[in-house]
N, C-alpha and C positions, 0 to 999 in steps of 0.2 A: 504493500500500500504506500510505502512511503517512498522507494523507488519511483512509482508511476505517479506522484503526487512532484516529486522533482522535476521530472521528464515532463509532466506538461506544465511545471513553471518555466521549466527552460525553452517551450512550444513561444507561450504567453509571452515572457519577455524577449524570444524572439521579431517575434508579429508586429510587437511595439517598436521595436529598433527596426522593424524592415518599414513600419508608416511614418516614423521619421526619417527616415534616409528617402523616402519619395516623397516625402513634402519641402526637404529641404535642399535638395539635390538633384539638378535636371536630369531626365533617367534617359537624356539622347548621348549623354558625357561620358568622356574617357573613364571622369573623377566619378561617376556612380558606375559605373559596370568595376571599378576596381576594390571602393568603399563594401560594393553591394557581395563581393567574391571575398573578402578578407572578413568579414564582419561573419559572413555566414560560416566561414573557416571554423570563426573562433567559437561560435554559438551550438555550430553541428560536434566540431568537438568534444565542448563539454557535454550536449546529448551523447555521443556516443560514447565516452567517459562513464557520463551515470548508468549508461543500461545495462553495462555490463555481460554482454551476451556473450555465450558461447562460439556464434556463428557456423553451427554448422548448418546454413542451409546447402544444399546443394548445387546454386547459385554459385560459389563461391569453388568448386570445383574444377576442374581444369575439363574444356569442352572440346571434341574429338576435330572441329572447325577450327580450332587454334593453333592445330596443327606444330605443337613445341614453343611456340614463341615465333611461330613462322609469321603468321600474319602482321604481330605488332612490330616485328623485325619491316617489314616492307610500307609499313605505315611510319618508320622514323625512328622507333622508340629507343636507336642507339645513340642518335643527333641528339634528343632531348635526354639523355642520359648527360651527356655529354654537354648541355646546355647548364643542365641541374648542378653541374661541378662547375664548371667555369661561371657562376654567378655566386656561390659560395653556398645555395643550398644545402648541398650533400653534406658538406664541414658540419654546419650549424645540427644536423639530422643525425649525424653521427655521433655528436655529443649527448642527445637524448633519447637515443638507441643505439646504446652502442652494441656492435656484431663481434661476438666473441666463438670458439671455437667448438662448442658444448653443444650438446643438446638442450641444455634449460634454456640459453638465451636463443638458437634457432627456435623453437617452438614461439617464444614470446614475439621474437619476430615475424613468425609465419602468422600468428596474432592479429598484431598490429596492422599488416598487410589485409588482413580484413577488416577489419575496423576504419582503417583509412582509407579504404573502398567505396563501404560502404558511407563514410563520410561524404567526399568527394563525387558519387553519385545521386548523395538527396540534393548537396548544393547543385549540382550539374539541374537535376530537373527544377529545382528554383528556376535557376540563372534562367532553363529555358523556358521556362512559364513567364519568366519577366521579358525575355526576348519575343517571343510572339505578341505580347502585350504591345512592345515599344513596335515591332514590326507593321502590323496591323493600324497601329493610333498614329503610328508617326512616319513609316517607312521602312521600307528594309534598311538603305544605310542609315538609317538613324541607330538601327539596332546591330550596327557593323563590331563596337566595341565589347557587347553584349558577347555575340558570336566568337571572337578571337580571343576572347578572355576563357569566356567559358573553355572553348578547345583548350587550351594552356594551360588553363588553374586548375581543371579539373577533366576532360577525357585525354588526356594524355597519362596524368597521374591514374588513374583507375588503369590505364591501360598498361605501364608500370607494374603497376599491384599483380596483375594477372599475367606478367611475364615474370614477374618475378617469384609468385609463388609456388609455382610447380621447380624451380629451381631450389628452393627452399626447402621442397617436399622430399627432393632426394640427398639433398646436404642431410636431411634429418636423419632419414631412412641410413645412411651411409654411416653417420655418427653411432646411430641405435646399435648397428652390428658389431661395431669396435669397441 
């Protein structure tokens, strides 16, 4: 009860900071597609913090279409790998997960990778409920920063997550037998 009592105050005090960020912040602008991706970061975080779930839906399993990591390999995901360090990300990331050589800390990793999924996927359908909104009221480029953020902030990381877990799955498996 008291879980799900947190979880929809962090709904509620989301909701309020998203009707002020559109009241106060033209939602054709760089400065609100960037506000509106950082803000949800921080708020979907701490929802995915409190819930504390297992994650095992199935969802989150590696799908026979993915082919290794082949497809997210031909969509880039080695550029933005490589993006994500040369802007000092990965540093900052590594300091508050750090990758040790064990199996306790790969599982907590293989974890997190769900977790920051599934993060980064509820912001994704935000971003795009707020992009069809500005599309629609105001025009497609009006909702141009909307679109390139969302790709960047958040379908490239999910796509990350899911090239990276099944890599993770056999680090574990590998670790388990030694």
């Amino acid at each position: 009860m008291k879980k799900n009592l947190i979880l929809l105050c962090i709904v509620i005090i989301t909701t309020g900071l998203l009707y002020l960020l559109v009241q106060y912040i033209k939602m054709t602008g760089f400065s609100f597609a960037l506000a509106l991706n950082f803000m949800l970061m921080a708020c979907v975080l701490t929802f995915t913090e409190a819930l504390k779930s297992e994650f095992n839906s199935p969802y989150f399993n590696e799908k026979t279409w993915e082919k290794k990591g082949k497809i997210y390999e031909s969509f880039g995901i080695h550029f933005f790998r490589k993006l994500l360090v040369g802007i000092g990300w990965e540093k900052l990331n590594k300091k508050s997960k750090p990758v040790e050589k064990n199996v306790k800390a790969l599982t907590y990793l293989h974890y997190r990778t769900k977790q920051d999924e599934l993060g980064h996927l509820i912001i994704m359908l935000i971003v795009l409920g707020f992009t069809v909104y500005v599309a629609f009221r105001f025009g497609i480029l009006q909702s141009l920063w909307l679109m390139v953020l969302n790709i960047l902030l958040n379908v490239y990381p999910i796509f990350l997550q899911r090239y990276n877990r099944p890599r993770l799955e056999r680090a574990m498996n590998l670790s388990k037998r030694r």
